[in-house]
BALUMTI-88425 format. One record per atom (N, C-alpha, C): residue number from 0; residue in one letter; atom name; y, z, x. Coordinates in steps of 0.1 Angstrom, whole numbers, plus 5000, padded with zeros to 4 digits. Layout:
% BALUMTI-88425
[rec NUM,"a","CA",[Y,Z,X]],
...
***
This chain:
% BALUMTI-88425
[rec 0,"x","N",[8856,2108,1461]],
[rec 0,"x","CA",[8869,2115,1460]],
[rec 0,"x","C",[8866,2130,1458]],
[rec 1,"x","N",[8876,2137,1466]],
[rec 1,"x","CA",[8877,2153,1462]],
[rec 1,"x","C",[8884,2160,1457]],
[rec 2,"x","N",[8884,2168,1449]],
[rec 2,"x","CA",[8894,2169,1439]],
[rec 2,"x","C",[8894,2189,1446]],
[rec 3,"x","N",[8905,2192,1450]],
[rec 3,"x","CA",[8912,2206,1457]],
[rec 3,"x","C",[8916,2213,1444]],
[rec 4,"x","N",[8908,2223,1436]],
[rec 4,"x","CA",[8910,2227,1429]],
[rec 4,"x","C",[8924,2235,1429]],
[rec 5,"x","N",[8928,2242,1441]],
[rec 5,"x","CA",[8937,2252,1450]],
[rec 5,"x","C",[8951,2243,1444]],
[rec 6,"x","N",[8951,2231,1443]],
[rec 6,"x","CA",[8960,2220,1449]],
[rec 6,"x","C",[8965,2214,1431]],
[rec 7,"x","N",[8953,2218,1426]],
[rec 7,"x","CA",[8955,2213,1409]],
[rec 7,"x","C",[8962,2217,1400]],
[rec 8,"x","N",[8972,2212,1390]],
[rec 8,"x","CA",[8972,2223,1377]],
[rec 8,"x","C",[8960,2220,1366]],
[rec 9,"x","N",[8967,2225,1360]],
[rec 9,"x","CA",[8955,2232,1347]],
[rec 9,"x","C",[8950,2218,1343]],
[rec 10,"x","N",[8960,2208,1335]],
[rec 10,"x","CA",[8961,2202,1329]],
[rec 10,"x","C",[8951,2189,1336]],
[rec 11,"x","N",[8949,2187,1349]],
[rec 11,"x","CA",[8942,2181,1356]],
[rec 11,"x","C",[8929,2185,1354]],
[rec 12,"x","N",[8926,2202,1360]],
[rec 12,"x","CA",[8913,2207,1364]],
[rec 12,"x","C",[8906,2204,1349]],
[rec 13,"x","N",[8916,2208,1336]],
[rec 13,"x","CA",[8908,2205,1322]],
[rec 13,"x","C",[8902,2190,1321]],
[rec 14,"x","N",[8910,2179,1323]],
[rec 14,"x","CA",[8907,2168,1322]],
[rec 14,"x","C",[8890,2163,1335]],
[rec 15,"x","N",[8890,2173,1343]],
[rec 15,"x","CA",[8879,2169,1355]],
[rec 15,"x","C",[8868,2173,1346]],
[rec 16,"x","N",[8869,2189,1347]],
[rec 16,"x","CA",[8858,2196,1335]],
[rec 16,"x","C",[8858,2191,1325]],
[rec 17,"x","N",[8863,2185,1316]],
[rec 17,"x","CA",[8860,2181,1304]],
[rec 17,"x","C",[8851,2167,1307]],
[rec 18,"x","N",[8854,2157,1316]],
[rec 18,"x","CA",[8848,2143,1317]],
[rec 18,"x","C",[8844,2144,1331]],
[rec 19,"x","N",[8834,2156,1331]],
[rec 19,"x","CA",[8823,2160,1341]],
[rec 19,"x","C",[8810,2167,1339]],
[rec 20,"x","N",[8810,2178,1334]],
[rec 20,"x","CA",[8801,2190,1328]],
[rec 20,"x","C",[8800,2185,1314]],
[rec 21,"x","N",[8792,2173,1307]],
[rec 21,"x","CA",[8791,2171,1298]],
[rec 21,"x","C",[8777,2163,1299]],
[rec 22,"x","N",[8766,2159,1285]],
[rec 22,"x","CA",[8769,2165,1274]],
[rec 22,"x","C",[8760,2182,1270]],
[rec 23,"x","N",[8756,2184,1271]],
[rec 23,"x","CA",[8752,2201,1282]],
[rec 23,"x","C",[8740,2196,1291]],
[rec 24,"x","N",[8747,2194,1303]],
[rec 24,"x","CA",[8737,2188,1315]],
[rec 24,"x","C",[8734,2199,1321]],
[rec 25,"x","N",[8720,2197,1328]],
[rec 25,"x","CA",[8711,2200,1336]],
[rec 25,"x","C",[8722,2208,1348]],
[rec 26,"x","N",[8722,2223,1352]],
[rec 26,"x","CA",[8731,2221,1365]],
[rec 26,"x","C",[8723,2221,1377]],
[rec 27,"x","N",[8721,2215,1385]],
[rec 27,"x","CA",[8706,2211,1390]],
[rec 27,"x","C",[8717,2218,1404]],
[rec 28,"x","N",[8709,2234,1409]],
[rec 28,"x","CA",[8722,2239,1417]],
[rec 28,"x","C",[8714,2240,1431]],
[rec 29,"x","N",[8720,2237,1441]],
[rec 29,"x","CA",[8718,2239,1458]],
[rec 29,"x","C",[8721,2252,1459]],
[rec 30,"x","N",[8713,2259,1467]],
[rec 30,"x","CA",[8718,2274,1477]],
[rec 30,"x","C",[8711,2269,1491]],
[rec 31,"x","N",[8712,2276,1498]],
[rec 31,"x","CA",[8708,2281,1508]],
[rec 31,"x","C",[8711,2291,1514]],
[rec 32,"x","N",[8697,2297,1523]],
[rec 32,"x","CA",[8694,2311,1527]],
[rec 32,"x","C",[8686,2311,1537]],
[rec 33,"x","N",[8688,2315,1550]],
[rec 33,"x","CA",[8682,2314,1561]],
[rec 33,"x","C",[8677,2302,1568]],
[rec 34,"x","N",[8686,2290,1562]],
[rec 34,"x","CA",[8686,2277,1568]],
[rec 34,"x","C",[8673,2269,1560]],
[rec 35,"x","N",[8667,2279,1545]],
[rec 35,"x","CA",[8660,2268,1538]],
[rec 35,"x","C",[8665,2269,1525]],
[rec 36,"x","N",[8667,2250,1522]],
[rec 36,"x","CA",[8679,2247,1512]],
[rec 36,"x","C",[8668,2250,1497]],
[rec 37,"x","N",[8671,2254,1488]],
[rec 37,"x","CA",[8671,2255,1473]],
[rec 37,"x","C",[8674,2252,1464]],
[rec 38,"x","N",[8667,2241,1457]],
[rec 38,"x","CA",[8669,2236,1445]],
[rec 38,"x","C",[8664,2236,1434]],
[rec 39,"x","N",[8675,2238,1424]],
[rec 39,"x","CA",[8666,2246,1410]],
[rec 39,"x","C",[8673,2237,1399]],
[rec 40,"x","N",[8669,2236,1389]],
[rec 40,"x","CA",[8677,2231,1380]],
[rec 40,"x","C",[8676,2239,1371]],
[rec 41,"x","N",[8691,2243,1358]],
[rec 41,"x","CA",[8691,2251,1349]],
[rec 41,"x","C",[8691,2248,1339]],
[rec 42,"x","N",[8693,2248,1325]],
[rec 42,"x","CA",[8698,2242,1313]],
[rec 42,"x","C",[8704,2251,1304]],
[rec 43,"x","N",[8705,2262,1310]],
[rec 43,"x","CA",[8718,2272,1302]],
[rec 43,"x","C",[8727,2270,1312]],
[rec 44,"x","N",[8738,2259,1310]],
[rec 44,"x","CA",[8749,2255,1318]],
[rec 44,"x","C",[8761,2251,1309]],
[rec 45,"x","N",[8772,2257,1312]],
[rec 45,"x","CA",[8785,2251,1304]],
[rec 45,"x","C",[8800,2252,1311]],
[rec 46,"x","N",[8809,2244,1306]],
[rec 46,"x","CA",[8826,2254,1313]],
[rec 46,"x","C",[8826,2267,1304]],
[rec 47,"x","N",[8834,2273,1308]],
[rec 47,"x","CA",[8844,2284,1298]],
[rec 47,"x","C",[8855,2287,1300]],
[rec 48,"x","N",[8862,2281,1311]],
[rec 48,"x","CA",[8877,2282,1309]],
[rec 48,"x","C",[8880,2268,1324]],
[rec 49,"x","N",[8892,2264,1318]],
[rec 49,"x","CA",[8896,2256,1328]],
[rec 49,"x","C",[8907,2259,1340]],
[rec 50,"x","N",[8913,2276,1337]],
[rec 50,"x","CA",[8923,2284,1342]],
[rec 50,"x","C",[8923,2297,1345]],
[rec 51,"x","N",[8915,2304,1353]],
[rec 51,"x","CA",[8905,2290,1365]],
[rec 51,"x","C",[8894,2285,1360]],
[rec 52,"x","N",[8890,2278,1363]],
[rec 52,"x","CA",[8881,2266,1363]],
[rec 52,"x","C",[8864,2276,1366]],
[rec 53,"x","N",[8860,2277,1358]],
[rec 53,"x","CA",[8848,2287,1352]],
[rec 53,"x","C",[8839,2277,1344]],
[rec 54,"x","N",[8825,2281,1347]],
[rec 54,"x","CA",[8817,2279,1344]],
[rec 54,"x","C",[8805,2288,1343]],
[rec 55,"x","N",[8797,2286,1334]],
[rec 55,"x","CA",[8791,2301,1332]],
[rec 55,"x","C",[8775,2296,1336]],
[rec 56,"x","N",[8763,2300,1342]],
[rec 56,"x","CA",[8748,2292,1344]],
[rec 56,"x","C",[8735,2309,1341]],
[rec 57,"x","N",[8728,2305,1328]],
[rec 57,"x","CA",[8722,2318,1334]],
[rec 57,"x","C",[8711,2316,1339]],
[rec 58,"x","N",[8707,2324,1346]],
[rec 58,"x","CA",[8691,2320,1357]],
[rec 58,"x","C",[8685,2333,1351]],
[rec 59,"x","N",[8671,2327,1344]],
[rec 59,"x","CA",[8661,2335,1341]],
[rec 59,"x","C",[8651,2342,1353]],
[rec 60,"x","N",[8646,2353,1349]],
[rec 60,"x","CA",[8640,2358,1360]],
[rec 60,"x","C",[8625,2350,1363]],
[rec 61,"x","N",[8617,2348,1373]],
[rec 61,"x","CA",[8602,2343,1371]],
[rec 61,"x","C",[8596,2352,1356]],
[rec 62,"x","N",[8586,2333,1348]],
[rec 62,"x","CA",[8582,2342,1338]],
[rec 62,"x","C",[8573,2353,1341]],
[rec 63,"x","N",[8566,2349,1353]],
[rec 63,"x","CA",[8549,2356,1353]],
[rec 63,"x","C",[8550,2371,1359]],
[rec 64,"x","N",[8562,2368,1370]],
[rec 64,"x","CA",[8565,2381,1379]],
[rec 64,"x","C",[8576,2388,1374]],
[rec 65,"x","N",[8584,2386,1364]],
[rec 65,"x","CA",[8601,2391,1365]],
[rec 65,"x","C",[8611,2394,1371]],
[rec 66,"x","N",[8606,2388,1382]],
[rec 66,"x","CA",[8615,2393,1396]],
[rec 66,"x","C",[8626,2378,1398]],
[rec 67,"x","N",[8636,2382,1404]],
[rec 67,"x","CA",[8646,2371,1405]],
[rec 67,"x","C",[8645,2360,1410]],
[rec 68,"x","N",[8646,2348,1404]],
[rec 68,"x","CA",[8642,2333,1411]],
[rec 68,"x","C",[8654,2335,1425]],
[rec 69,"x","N",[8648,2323,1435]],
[rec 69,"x","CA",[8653,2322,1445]],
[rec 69,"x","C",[8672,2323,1442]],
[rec 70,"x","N",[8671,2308,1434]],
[rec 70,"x","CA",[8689,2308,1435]],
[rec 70,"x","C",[8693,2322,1429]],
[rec 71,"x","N",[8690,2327,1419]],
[rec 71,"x","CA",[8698,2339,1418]],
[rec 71,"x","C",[8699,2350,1432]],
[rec 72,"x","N",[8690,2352,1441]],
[rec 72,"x","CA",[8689,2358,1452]],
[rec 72,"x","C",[8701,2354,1458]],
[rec 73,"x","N",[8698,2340,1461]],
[rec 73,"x","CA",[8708,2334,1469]],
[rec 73,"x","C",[8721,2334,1465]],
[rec 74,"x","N",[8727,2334,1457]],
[rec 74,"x","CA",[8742,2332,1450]],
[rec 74,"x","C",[8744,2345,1453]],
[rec 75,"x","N",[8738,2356,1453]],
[rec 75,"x","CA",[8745,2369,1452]],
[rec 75,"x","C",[8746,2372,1466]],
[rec 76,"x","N",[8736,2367,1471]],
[rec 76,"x","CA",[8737,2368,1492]],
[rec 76,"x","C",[8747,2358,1494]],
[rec 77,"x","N",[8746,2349,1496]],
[rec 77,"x","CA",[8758,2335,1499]],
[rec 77,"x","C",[8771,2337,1491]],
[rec 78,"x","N",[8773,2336,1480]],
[rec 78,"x","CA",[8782,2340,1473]],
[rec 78,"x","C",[8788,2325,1470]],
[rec 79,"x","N",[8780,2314,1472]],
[rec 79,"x","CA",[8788,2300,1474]],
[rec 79,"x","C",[8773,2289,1462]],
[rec 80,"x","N",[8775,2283,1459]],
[rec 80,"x","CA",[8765,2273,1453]],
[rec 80,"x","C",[8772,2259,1451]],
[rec 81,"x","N",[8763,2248,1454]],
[rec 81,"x","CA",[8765,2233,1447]],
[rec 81,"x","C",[8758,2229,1433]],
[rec 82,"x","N",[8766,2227,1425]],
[rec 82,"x","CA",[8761,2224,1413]],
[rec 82,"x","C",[8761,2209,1415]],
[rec 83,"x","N",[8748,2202,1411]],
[rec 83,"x","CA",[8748,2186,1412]],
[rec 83,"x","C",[8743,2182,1398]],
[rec 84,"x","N",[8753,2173,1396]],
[rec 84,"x","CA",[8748,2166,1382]],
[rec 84,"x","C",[8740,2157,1378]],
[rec 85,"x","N",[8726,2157,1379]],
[rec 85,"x","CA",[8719,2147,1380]],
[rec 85,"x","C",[8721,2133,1370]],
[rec 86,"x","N",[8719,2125,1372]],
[rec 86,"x","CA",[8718,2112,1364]],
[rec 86,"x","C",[8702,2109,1360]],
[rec 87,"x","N",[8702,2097,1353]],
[rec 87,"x","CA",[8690,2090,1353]],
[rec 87,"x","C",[8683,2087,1366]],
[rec 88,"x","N",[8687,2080,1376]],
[rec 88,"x","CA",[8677,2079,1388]],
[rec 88,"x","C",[8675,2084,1396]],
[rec 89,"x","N",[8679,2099,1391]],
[rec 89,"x","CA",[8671,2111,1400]],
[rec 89,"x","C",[8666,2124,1389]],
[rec 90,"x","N",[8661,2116,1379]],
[rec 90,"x","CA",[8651,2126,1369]],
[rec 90,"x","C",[8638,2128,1367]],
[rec 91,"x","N",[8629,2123,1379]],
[rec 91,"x","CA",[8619,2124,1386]],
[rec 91,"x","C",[8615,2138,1395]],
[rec 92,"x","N",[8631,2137,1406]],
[rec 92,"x","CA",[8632,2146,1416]],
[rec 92,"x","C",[8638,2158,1407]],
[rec 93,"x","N",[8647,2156,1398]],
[rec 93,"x","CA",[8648,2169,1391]],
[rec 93,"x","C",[8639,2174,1381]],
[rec 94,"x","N",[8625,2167,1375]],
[rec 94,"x","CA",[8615,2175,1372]],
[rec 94,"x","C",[8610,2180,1385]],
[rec 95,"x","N",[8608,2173,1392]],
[rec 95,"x","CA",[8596,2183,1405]],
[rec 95,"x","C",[8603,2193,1412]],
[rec 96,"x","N",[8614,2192,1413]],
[rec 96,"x","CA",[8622,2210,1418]],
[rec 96,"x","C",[8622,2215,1407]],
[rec 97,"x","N",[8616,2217,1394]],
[rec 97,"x","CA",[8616,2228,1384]],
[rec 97,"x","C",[8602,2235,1388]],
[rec 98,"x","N",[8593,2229,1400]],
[rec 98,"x","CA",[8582,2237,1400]],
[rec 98,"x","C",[8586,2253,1404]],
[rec 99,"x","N",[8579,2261,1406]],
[rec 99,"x","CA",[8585,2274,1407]],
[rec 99,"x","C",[8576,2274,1422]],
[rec 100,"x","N",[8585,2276,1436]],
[rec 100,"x","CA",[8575,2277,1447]],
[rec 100,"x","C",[8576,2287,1453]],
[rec 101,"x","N",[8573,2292,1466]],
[rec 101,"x","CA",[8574,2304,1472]],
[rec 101,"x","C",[8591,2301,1478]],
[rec 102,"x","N",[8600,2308,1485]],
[rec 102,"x","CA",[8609,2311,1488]],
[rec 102,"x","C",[8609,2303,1501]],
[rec 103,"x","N",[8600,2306,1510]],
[rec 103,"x","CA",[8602,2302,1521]],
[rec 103,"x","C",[8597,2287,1522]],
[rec 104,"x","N",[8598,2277,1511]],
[rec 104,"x","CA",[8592,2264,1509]],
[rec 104,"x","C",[8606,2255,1500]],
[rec 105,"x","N",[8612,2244,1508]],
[rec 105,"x","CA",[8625,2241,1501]],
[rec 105,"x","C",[8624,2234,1496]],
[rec 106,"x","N",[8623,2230,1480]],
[rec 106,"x","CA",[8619,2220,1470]],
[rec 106,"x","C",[8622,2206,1478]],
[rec 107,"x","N",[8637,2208,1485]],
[rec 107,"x","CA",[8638,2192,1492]],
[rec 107,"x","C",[8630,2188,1498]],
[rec 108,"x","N",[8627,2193,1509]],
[rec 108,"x","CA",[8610,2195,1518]],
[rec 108,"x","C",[8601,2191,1511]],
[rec 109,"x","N",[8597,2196,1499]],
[rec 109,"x","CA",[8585,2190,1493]],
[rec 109,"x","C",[8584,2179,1487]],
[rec 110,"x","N",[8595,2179,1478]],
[rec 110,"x","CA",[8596,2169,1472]],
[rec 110,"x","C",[8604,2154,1475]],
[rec 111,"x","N",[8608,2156,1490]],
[rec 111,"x","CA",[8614,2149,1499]],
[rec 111,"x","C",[8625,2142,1490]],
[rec 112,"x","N",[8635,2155,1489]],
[rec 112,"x","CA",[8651,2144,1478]],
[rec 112,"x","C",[8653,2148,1493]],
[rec 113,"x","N",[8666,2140,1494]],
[rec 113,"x","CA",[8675,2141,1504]],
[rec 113,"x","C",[8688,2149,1504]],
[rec 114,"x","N",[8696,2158,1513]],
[rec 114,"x","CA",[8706,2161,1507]],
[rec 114,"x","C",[8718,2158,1519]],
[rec 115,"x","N",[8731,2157,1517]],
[rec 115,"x","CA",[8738,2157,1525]],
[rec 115,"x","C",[8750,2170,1522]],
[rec 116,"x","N",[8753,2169,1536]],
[rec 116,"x","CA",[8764,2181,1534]],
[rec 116,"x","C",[8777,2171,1533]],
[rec 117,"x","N",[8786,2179,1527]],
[rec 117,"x","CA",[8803,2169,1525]],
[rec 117,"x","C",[8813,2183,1526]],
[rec 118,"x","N",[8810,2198,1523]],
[rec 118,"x","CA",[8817,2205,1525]],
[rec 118,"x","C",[8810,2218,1530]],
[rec 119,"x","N",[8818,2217,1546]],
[rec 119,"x","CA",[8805,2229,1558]],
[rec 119,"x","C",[8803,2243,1549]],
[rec 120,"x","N",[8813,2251,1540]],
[rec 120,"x","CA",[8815,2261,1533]],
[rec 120,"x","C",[8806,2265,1522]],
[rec 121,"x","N",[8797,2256,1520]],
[rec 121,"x","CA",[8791,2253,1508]],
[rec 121,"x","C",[8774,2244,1508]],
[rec 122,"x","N",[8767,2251,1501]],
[rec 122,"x","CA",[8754,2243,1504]],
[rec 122,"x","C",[8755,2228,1502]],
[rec 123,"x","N",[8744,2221,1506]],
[rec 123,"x","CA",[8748,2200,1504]],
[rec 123,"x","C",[8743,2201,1489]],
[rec 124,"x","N",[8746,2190,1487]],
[rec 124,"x","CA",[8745,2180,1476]],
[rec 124,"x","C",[8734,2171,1480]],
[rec 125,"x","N",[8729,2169,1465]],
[rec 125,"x","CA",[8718,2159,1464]],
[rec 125,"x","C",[8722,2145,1470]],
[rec 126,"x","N",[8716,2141,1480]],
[rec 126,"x","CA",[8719,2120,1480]],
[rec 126,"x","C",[8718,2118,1468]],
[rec 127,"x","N",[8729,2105,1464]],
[rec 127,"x","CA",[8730,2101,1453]],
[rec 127,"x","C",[8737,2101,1442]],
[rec 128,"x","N",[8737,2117,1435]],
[rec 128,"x","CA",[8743,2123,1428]],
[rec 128,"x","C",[8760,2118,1431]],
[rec 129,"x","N",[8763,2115,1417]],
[rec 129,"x","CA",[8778,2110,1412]],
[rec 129,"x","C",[8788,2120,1413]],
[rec 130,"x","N",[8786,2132,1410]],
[rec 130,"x","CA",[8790,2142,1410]],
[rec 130,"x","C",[8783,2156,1414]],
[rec 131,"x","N",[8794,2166,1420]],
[rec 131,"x","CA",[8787,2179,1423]],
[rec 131,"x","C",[8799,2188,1418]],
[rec 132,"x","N",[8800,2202,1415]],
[rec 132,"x","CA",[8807,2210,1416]],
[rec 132,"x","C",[8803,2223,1427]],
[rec 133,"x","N",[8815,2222,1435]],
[rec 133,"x","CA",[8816,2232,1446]],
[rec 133,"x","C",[8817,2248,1441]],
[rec 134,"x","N",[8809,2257,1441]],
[rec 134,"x","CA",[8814,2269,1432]],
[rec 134,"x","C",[8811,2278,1439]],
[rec 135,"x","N",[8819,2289,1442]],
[rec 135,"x","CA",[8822,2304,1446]],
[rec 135,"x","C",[8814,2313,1433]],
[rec 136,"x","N",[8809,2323,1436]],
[rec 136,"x","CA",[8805,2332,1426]],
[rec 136,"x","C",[8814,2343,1427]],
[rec 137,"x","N",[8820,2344,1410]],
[rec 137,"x","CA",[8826,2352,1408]],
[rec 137,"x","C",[8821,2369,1401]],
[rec 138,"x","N",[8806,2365,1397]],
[rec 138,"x","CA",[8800,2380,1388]],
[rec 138,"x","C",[8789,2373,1380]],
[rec 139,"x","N",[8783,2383,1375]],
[rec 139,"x","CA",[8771,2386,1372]],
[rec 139,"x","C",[8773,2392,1359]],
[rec 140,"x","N",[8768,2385,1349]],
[rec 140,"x","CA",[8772,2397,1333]],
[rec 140,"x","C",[8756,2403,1330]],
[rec 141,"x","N",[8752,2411,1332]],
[rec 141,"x","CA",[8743,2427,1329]],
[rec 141,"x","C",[8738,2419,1315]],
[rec 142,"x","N",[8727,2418,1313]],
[rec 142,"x","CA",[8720,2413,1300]],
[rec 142,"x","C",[8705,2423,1301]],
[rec 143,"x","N",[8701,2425,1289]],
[rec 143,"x","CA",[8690,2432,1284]],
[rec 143,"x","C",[8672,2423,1284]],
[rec 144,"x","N",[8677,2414,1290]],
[rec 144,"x","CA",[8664,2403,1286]],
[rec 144,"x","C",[8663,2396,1300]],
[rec 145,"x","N",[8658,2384,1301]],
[rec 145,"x","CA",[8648,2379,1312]],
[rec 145,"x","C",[8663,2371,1318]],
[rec 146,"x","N",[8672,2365,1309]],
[rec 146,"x","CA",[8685,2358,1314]],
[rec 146,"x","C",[8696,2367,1322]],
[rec 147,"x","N",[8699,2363,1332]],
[rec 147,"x","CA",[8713,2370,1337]],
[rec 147,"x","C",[8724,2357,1338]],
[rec 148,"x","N",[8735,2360,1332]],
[rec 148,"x","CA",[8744,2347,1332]],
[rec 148,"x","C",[8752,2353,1345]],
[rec 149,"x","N",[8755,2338,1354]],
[rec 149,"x","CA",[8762,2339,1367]],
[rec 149,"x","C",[8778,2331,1360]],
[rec 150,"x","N",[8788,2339,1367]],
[rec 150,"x","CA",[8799,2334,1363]],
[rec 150,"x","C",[8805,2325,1377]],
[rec 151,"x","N",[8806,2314,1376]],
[rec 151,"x","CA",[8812,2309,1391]],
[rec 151,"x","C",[8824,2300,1388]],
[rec 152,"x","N",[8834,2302,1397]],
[rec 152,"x","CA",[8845,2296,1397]],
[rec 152,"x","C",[8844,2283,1408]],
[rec 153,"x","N",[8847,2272,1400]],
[rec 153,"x","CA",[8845,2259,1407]],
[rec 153,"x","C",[8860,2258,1416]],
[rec 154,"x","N",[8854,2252,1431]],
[rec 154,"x","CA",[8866,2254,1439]],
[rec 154,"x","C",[8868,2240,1444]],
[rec 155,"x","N",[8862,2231,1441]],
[rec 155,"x","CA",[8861,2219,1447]],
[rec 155,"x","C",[8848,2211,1435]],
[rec 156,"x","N",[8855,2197,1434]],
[rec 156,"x","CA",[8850,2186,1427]],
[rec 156,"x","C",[8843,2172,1430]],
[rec 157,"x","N",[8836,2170,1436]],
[rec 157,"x","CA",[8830,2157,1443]],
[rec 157,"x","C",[8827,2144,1429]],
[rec 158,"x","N",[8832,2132,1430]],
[rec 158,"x","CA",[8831,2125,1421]],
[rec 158,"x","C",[8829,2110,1428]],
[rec 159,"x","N",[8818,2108,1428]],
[rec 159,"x","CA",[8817,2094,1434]],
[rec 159,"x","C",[8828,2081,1431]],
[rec 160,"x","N",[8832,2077,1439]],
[rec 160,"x","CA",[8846,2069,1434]],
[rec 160,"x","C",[8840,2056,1431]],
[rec 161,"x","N",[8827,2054,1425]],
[rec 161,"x","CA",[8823,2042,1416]],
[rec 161,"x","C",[8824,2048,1400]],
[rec 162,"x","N",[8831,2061,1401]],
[rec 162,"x","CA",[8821,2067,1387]],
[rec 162,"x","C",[8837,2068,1384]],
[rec 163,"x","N",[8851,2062,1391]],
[rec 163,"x","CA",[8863,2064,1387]],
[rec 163,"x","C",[8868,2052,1378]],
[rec 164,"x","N",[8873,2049,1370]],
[rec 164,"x","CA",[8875,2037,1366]],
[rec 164,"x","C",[8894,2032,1372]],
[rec 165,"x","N",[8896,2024,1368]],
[rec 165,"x","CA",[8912,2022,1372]],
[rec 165,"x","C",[8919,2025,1364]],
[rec 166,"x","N",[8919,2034,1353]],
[rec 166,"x","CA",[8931,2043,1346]],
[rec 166,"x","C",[8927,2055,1356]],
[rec 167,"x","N",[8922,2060,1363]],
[rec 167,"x","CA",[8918,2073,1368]],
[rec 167,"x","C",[8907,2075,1360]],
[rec 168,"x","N",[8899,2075,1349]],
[rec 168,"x","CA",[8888,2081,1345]],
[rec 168,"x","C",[8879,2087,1346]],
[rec 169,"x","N",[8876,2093,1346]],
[rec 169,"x","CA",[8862,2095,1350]],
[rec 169,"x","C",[8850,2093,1345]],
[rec 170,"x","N",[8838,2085,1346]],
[rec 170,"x","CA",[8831,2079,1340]],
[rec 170,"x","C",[8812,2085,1342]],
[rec 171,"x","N",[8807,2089,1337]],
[rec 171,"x","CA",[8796,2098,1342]],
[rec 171,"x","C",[8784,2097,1330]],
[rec 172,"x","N",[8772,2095,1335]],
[rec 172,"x","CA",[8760,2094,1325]],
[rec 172,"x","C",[8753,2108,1330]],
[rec 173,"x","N",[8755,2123,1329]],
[rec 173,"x","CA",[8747,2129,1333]],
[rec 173,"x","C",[8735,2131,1324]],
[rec 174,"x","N",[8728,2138,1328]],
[rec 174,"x","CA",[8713,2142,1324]],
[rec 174,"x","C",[8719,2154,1315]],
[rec 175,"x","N",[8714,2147,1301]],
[rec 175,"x","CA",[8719,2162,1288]],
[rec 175,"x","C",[8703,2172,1285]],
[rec 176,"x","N",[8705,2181,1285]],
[rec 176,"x","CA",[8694,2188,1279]],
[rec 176,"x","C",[8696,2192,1267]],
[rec 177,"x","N",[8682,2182,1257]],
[rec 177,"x","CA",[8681,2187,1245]],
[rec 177,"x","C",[8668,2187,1239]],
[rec 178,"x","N",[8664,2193,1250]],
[rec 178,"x","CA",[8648,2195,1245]],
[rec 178,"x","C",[8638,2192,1254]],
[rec 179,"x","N",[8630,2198,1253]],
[rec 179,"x","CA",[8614,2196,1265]],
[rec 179,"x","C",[8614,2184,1261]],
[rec 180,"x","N",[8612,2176,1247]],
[rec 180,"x","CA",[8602,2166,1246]],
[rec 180,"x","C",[8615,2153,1253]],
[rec 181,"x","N",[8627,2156,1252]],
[rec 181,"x","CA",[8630,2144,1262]],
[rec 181,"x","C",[8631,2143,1277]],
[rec 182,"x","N",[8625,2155,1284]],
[rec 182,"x","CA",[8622,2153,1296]],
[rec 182,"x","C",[8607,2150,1296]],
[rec 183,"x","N",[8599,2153,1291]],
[rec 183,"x","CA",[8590,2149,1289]],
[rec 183,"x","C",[8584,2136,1286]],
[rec 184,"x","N",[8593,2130,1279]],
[rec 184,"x","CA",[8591,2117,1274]],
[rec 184,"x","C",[8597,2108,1283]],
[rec 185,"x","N",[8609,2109,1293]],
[rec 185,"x","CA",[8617,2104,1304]],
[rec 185,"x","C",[8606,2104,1312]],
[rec 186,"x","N",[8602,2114,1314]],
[rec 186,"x","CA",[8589,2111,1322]],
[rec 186,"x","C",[8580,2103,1322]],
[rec 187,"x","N",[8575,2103,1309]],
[rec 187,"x","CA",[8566,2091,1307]],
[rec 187,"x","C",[8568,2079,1314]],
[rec 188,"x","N",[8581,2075,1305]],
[rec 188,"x","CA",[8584,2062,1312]],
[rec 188,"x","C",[8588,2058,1318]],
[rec 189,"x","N",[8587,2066,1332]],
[rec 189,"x","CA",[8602,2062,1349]],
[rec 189,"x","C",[8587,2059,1354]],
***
């Protein structure tokens, strides 16, 4: 199901964001740039307002070089990103696109996730993934240190309609970040 943010009131878009972007998940975000797709995953990810429908992601610079990781490049060129919400059976594929690669190498490519497109305006989505948020970038907030927070306005909502229950619900096990050692240890045992 797609949820038309254009099309929504508030009271709706709070209830998607609220029983979506929880419990501070991974935003494991798509760009593309020059026809090669990029996937990164964040963990400074949250809402901050539901009117409009805002979310805030900050993308740290490379530690070694300090120069801008890909997705930040890309969001400021493109202006558009897919946030995908990983689950458990794709926490494998979202450790191995945390490697840091060269630009012109697309973590999907290497690490062979699959993606599909569902909305031409917007980079694809992970196969699989229960959920994505479609987001427009709205700004950039100026920081003194290696983080720059991206402000993006979600314009569109992808919710796998197994993940709806029959009140309307919405029902979602995302991937929470609370610490190296539980990705770490997730690892271990998949």
């Amino acid at each position: 199901m797609i949820f038309d943010f254009s099309t929504t009131n508030e009271s709706k878009k709070y209830t998607i964001m609220s029983n979506t972007i929880f419990p501070r998940p991974i935003a494991w975000i798509t760009t593309e740039n020059n026809g090669i797709i990029n996937l990164a995953p964040f963990s400074y990810f949250t809402p901050i307002s539901s009117e409009p429908p805002l979310v805030i992601v900050s993308i740290a610079k490379k530690e070694n070089s300090g120069e801008p990781k890909d997705t930040f490049i890309n969001i400021l060129k493109q202006k558009v990103c897919t946030i995908n919400l990983a689950h458990k059976d794709l926490l494998n594929e979202l450790i191995s696109s945390s490697e840091e690669l060269p630009k012109e190498i697309s973590e999907c490519e290497k690490f062979d996730i699959k993606t599909k497109t569902l909305l031409h305006d917007f980079p694809p989505m992970v196969e699989g993934i229960k959920c994505a948020l479609f987001c427009e970038f709205v700004q950039k907030v100026e920081s003194n240190n290696r983080y720059e927070p991206f402000i993006l306005e979600i314009k569109y909502v992808f919710v796998d309609d197994k993940s709806i229950d029959k009140k309307n619900h919405i029902c979602l096990e995302n991937i929470g970040r609370v610490g190296m050692e539980f990705l770490v240890d997730c690892k271990r045992t998949s």
